[in-house]
N, C-alpha and C positions, 0 to 999 in steps of 0.2 A: 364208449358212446352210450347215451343212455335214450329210451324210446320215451316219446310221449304219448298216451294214448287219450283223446278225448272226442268228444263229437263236435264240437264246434269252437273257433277261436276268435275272440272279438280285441280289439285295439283296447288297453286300460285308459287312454286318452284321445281324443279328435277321431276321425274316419279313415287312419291310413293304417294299415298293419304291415309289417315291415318283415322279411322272412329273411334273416341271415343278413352280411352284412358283405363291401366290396368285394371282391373278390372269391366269396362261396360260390359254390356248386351246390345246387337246389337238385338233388336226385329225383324221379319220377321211375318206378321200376315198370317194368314189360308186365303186360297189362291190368295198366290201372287207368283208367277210364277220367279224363278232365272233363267236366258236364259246366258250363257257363251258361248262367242265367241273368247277368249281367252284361256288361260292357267288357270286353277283351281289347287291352292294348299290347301295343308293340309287341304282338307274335307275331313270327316269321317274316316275310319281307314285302315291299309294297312295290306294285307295277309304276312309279314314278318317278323320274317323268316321264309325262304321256303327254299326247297330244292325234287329235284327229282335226284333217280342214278338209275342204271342198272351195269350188269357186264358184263366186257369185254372179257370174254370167259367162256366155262361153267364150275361149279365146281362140281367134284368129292366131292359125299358124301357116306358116311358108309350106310351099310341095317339099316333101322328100328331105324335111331341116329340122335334124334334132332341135328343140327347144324347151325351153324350163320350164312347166307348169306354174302359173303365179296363181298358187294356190292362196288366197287372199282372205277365206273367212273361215272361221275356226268354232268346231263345235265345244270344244278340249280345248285348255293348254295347261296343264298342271302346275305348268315353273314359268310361263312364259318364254319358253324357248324353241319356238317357231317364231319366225321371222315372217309375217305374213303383209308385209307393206313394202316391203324394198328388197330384199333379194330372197325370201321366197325357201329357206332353211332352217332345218333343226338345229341347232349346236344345244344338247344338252349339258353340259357341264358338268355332269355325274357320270364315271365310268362306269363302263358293265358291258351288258350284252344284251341289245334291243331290237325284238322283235318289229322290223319296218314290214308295210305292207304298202300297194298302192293299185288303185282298179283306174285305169287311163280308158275313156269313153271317147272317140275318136268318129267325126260324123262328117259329110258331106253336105249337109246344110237343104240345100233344095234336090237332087239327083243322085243317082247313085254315079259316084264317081272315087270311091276309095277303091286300092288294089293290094293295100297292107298296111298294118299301124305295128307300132312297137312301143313298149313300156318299158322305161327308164330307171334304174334308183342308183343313185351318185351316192358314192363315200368319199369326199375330199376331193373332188372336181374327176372321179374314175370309175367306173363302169363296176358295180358288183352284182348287177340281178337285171335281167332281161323277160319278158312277157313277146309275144310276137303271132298276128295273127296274117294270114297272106290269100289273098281272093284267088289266088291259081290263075291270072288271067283274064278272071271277072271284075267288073265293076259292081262296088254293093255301096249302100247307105251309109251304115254304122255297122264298128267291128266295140267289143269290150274286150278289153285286158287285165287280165290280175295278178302282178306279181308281187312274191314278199321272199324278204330275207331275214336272216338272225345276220344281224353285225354286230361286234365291238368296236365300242366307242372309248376315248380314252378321259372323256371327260374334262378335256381342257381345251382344245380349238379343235376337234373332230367334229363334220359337219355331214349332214346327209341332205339331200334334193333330188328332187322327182322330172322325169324328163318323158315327152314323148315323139314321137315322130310321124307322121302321113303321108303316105305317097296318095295324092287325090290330081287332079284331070282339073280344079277348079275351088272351090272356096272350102275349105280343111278348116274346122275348127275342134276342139277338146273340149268335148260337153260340161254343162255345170256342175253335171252329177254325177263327175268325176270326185276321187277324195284318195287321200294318202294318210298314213298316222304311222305313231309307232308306240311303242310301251318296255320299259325297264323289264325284262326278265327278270325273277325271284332267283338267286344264285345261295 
């Protein structure tokens, strides 16, 4: 092996410099210090896809009836893969392991007539993460709920949706500024 020593290395042609060729190993030994004063590409791995929505005004739900959040407007969607017009699902299409999260805002509209809400996250039409708030008895306004999970996904028809529930005395709806998302874990 032979060492090269010099301070600085520039391209003999155009602006790309090329270190080693397919299949090298580019060593870095224990501590040496990489200082970028430039643009860094493709180091280590990226949160996508992602996606974050909310909805755009609040929905009427039934007493006491699980139902699916039509989570409809989207701050995010990285891949396009929230569904946010007709059935209200992620399928990202990329396997891994994706941090979902979802805060369910559950209100009584005019009176306090909630006695408990529950927060929903579906993996393929099945129950994996639960939130749950319960009045003991009382009637109150609005409860909030936050729950998230790490699930994998397999990246080919794996689907996640957001669900919530209200037992209310009278008019249950899931505020607007409710919102669910999820993001790719770096593996």
């Amino acid at each position: 092996m032979s060492k090269l020593e010099t301070n600085q290395v520039d391209p003999s042609t155009g602006t790309t410099l090329t270190l080693g060729t397919s299949g090298d190993t580019i060593a870095i030994p224990s501590g040496v210090t990489i200082t970028n004063s430039g643009t860094a590409n493709n180091f280590g791995g990226i949160n996508t896809p992602a996606f974050h929505v909310n909805l755009s005004s609040n929905q009427s739900v039934s007493d006491n009836t699980t139902t699916k959040v039509q989570f409809n407007s989207e701050t995010f969607d990285t891949n396009n893969a929230f569904d946010n017009s007709s059935n209200y699902r992620f399928t990202p299409q990329t396997s891994g392991k994706y941090f979902v999260y979802f805060s369910c805002i559950g209100n009584s509209v005019s009176v306090a007539q909630l006695t408990n809400l529950r927060a929903y996250i579906y993996k393929n039409g099945s129950q994996v993460a639960e939130s749950r708030n319960d009045a003991r008895n009382e009637k109150i306004y609005e409860f909030t709920n936050y729950t998230a999970e790490v699930i994998s996904l397999n990246g080919s028809d794996d689907y996640i949706e957001f669900f919530g529930r209200l037992d209310h005395d009278g008019n249950g709806v899931i505020r607007a500024n409710s919102y669910a998302g999820a993001y790719k874990i770096i593996e």
